[in-house]
C-alpha positions as CSV (number, residue, x, y, z in Angstrom):
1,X,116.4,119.5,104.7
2,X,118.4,116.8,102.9
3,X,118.2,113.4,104.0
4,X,120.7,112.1,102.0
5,X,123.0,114.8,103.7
6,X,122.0,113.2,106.9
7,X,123.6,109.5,107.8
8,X,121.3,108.5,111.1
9,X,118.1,110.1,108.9
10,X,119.3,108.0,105.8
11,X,119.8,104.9,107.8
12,X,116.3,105.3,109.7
13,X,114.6,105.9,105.7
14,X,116.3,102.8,104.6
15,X,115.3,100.6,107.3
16,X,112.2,102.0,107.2
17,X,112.1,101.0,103.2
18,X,113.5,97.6,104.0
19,X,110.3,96.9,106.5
20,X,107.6,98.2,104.1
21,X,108.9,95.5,101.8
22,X,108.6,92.8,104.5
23,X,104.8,94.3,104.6
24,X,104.4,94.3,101.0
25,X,105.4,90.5,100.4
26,X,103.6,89.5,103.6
27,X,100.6,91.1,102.1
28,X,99.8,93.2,105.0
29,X,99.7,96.5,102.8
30,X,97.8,95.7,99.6
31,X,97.4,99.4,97.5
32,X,98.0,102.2,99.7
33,X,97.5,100.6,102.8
34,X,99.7,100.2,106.1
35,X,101.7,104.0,106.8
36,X,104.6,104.6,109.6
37,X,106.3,107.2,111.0
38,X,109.2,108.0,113.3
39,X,110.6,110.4,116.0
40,X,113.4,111.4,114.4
41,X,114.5,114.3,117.1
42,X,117.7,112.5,117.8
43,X,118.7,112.6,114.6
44,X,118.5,116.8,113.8
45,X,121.3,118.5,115.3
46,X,120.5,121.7,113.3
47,X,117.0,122.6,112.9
48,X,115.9,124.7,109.9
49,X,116.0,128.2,110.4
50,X,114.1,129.6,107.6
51,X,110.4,127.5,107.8
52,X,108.7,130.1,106.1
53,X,109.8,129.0,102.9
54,X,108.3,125.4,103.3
55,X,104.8,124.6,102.8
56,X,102.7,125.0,105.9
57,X,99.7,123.0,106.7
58,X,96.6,122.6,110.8
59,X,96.1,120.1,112.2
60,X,92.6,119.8,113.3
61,X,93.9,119.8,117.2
62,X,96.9,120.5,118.8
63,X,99.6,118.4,120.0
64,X,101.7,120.8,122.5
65,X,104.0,117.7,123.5
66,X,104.9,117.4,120.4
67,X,105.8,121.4,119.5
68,X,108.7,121.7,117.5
69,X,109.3,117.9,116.9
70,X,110.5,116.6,113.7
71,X,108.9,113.0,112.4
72,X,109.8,110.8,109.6
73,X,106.6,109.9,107.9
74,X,104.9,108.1,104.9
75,X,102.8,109.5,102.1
76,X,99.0,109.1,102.0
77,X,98.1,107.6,99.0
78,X,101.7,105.8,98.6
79,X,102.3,102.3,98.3
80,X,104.9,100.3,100.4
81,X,106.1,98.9,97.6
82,X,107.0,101.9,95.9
83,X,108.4,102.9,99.3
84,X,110.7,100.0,99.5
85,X,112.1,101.0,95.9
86,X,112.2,104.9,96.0
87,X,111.4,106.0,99.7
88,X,113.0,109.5,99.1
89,X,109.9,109.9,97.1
90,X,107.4,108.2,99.3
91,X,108.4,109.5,102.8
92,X,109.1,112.7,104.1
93,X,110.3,114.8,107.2
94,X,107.6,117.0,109.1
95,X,108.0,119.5,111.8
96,X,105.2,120.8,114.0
97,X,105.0,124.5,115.0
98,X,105.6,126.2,118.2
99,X,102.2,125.5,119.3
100,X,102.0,121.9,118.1
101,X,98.7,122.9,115.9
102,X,100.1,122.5,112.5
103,X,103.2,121.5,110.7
104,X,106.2,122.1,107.9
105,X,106.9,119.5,105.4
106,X,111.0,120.3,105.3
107,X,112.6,117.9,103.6
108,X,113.9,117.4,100.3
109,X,111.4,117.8,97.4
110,X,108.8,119.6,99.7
111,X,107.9,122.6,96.7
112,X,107.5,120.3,93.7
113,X,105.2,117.3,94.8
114,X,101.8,117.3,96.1
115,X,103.1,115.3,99.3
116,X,100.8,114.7,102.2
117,X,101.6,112.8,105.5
118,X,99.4,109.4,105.8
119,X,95.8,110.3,106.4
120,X,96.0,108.4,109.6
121,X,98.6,111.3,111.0
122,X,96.1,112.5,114.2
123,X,96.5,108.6,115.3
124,X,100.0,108.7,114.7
125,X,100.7,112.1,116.4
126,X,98.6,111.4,118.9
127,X,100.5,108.1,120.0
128,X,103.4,109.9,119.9
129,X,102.5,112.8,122.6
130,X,101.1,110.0,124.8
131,X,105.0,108.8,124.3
132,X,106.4,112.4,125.5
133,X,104.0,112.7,128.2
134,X,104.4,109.2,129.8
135,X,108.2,110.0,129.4
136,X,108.7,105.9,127.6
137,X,111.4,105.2,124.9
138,X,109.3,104.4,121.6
139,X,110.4,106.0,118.6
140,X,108.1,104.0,115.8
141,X,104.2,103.7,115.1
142,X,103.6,101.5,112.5
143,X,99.7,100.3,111.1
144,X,99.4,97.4,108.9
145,X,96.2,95.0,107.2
146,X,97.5,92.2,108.6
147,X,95.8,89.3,107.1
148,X,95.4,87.1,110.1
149,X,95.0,89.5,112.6
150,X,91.8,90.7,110.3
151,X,90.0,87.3,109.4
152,X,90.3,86.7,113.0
153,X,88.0,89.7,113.7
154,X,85.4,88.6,111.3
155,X,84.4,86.3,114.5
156,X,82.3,87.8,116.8
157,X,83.4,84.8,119.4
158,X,87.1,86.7,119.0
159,X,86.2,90.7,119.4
160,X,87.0,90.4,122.8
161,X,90.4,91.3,124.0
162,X,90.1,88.8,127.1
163,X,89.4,86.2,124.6
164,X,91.9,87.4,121.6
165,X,95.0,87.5,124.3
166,X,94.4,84.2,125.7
167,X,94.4,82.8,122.0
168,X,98.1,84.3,121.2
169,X,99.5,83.4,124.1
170,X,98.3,79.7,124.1
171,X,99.3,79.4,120.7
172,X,103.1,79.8,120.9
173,X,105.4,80.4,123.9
174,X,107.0,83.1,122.2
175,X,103.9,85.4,121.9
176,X,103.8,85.4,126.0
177,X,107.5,86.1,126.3
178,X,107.7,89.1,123.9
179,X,104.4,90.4,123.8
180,X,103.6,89.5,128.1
181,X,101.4,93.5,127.6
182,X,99.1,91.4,125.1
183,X,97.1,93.4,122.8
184,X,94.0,96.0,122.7
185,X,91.4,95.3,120.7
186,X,88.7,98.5,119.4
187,X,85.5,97.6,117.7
188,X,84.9,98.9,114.4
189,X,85.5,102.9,114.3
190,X,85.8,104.9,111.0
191,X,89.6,105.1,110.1
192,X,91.2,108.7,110.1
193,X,89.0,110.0,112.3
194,X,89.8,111.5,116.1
195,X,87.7,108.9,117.3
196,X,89.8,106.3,116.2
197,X,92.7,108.1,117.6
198,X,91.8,109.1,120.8
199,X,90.4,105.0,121.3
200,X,93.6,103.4,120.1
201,X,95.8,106.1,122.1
202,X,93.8,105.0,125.6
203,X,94.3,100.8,124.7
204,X,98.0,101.5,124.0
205,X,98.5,102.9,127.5
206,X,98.2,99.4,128.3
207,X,99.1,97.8,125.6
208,X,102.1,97.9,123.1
209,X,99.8,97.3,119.9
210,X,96.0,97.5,119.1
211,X,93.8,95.5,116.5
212,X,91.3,97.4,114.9
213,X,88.3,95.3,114.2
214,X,88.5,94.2,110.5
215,X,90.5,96.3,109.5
216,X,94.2,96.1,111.0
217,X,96.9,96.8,113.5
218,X,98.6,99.6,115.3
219,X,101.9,99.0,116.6
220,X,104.6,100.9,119.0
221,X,108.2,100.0,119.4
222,X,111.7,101.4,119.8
223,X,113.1,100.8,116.1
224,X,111.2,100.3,112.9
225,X,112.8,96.4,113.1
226,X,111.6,95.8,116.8
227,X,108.0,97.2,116.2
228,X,107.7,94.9,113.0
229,X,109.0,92.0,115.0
230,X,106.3,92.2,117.4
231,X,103.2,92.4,115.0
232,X,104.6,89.2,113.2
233,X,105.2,87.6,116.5
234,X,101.8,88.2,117.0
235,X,100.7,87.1,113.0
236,X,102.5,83.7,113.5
237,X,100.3,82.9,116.8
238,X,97.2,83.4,115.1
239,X,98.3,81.7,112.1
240,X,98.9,78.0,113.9
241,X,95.8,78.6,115.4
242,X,93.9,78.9,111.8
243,X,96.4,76.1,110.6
244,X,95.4,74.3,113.0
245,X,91.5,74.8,112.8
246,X,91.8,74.1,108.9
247,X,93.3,70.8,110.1
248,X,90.5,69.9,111.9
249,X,92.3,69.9,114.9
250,X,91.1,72.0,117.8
251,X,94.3,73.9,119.2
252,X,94.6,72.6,123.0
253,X,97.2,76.0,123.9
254,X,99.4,76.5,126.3
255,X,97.9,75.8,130.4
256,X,97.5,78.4,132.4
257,X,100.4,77.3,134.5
258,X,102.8,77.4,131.5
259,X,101.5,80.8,130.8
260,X,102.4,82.0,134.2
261,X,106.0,80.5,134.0
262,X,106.3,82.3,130.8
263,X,105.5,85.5,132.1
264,X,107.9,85.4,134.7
265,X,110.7,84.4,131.4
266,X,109.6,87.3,129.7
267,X,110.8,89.8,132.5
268,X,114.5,88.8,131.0
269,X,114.2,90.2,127.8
């Protein structure tokens, strides 16, 4: 399958290119780090008929939601800088089987690269069955080192979630009105792993994003744009509050009564 050939696929990849340079220059994907992937269903009107001829790869468990799905996704291994220059080369199309137990890579330069999908694929496979089966409207999971987010869980006082939520919402009034579902937050779990997936897949059923403890941030959304909006909505609180602290100042946040008032507000948007 050619992306180029394909205008809504080629728009999604460029969009998708433009955000992993946002990540880059915000620092949030240092190396390899920070991957993404997309449902990109909507966007197939003829599926391949001949999937022999790709290469063919299990999956540890199966995803039967997600049987004969189609999903944009980065490389392990690849850089989002290199994906914001050449993302033909650092991003690719996968299909998952009848079964949902393993998966084609179909797209353009399958046969002569040694392409894999981001090692944190079960995570991102499983967020996207728990999608299909709750029957919501997100098309994006995005994870990102975000530098904030990270030093903030290198305080025991803020591995709470109770304790983390009320800090982004009292820091700025926008945090309450476009994130009102707050945020998960896991202790430390090896990344990769089904462990990790399976954690992060239960928070987000409450939650539109997740912070893993020093180590980053899972987000959900319904574009690439809207799901990068939200983490940095989210990086900006926690940022006054450290500006703040490095001031000297201890950050009063918003009351509880402004809170509330802001909740209702975000019900408009």
């Amino acid at each position: 399958m050619d992306i180029e050939s394909n205008k809504e696929l080629k728009q999604l990849l460029l969009e998708m290119a433009e955000v992993a340079d946002f990540l880059w220059k915000r620092g949030w994907a240092e190396r390899n780090a920070g991957n993404i992937s997309i449902s990109v269903d909507h966007c197939i009107k003829k599926p391949l008929q001949n999937l022999e001829a790709y290469p063919s790869f299990e999956l540890d468990r199966a995803y039967p939601k997600l049987a004969t799905k189609h999903f944009l996704v980065t490389g392990t291994g690849k850089r989002m800088r290199d994906l914001a220059r050449n993302p033909l080369e650092n991003a690719r199309i996968i299909r998952l089987n009848n079964k949902g137990d393993a998966y084609w890579i179909i797209s353009q330069q399958e046969i002569i690269d040694n392409f894999q999908p981001t090692s944190e694929l079960p995570t991102h496979l499983g967020i996207h069955q728990m999608i299909k089966e709750r029957g919501s409207q997100e098309k994006v999971v995005m994870h990102a080192h975000v530098s904030e987010l990270i030093a903030l869980t290198q305080s025991a006082e803020h591995c709470d979630e109770d304790t983390l939520n009320k800090l982004i919402w009292g820091m700025h009034p926008e945090t309450m009105i476009f994130i009102p579902k707050g945020i998960g937050f896991i202790p430390f779990v090896m990344p990769g792993t089904e462990e990790i997936a399976r954690k992060t897949i239960q928070s987000l059923a409450d939650h539109d994003m997740v912070l893993w403890e020093k180590h980053g941030i899972f987000a959900i959304g319904s574009s690439v744009y809207d799901t990068f909006d939200a983490i940095d909505i989210v990086s900006k609180s926690v940022k006054i509050w450290f500006m703040c602290r490095s001031a000297g100042i201890q950050p009063q946040g918003l009351s509880e009564e402004k809170l509330a008032s802001l909740r209702d507000l975000s019900s408009r948007f």
